[in-house]
N, C-alpha and C positions, 0 to 999 in steps of 0.2 A: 522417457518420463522419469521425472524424479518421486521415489516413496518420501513418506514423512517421517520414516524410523526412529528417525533421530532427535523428533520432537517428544515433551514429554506429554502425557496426558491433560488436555486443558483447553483453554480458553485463548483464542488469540485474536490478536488484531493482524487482520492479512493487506497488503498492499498492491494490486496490480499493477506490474511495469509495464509488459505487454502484452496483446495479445496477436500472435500469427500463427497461418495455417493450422487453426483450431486448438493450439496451443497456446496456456495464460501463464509467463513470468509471474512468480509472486514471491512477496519477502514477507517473510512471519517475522510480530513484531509482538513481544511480548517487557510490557513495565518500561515501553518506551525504547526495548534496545533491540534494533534488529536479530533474530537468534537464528535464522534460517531462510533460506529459499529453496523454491521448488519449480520444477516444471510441471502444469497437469491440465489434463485435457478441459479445452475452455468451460466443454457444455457441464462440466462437475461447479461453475458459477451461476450466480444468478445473469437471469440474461442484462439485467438491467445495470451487473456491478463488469460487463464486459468493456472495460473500455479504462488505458491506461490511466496511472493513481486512482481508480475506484478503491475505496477502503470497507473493507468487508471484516465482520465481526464471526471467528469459527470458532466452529471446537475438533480437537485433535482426539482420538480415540484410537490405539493400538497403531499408531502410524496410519491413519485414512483419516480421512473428512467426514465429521460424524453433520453438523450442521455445518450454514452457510447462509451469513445471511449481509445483504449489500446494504451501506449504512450512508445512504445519501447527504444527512447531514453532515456528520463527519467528514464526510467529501469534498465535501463546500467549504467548510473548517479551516481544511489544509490547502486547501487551493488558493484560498483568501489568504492564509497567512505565507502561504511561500511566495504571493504577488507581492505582501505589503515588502517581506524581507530581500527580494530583487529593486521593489520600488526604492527602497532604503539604501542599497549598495549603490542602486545607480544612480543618486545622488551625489554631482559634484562638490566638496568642500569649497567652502569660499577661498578664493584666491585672496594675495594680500591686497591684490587690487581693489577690493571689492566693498574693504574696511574704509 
């Protein structure tokens, strides 16, 4: 398991990548810029934010999990916007034939 030592005191927005054998991947995202990841035991999540890209709003305290809280909308948010941005890339350009 990964400490959060190296985060500083505060406010983050956390990302679940995965989770296996009771263990949650997650990237701390702070001002937009990923600044960390950790390993830590799933059941330290809400049970509802279990399940990969859940976006959860924490706060950091001496290196541990002070809060933890699962932000469903936000969820939704980014799920919708990384569909519209694959829907967008998988968009053929018009061929010249097309003109």
């Amino acid at each position: 398991m990964t400490d959060l030592v190296d985060l500083d005191n505060g406010e983050y927005t956390a990302v679940v990548d995965s989770i296996e054998d009771g263990f949650a991947t997650v990237f701390f995202e702070r001002d937009g810029e990923e600044v960390e990841s950790a390993v830590l035991e799933a059941d330290r999540l809400p049970e509802d934010g279990h399940h990969a890209d859940a976006i959860l709003t924490v706060t950091v305290v001496d290196g541990d999990l002070d809060t933890v809280q699962y932000e469903p909308e936000q969820t939704t948010k980014r799920a919708d916007a990384a569909q519209n941005r694959f829907d967008q890339l998988s968009k053929r350009p018009p061929s010249e034939d097309d003109s």
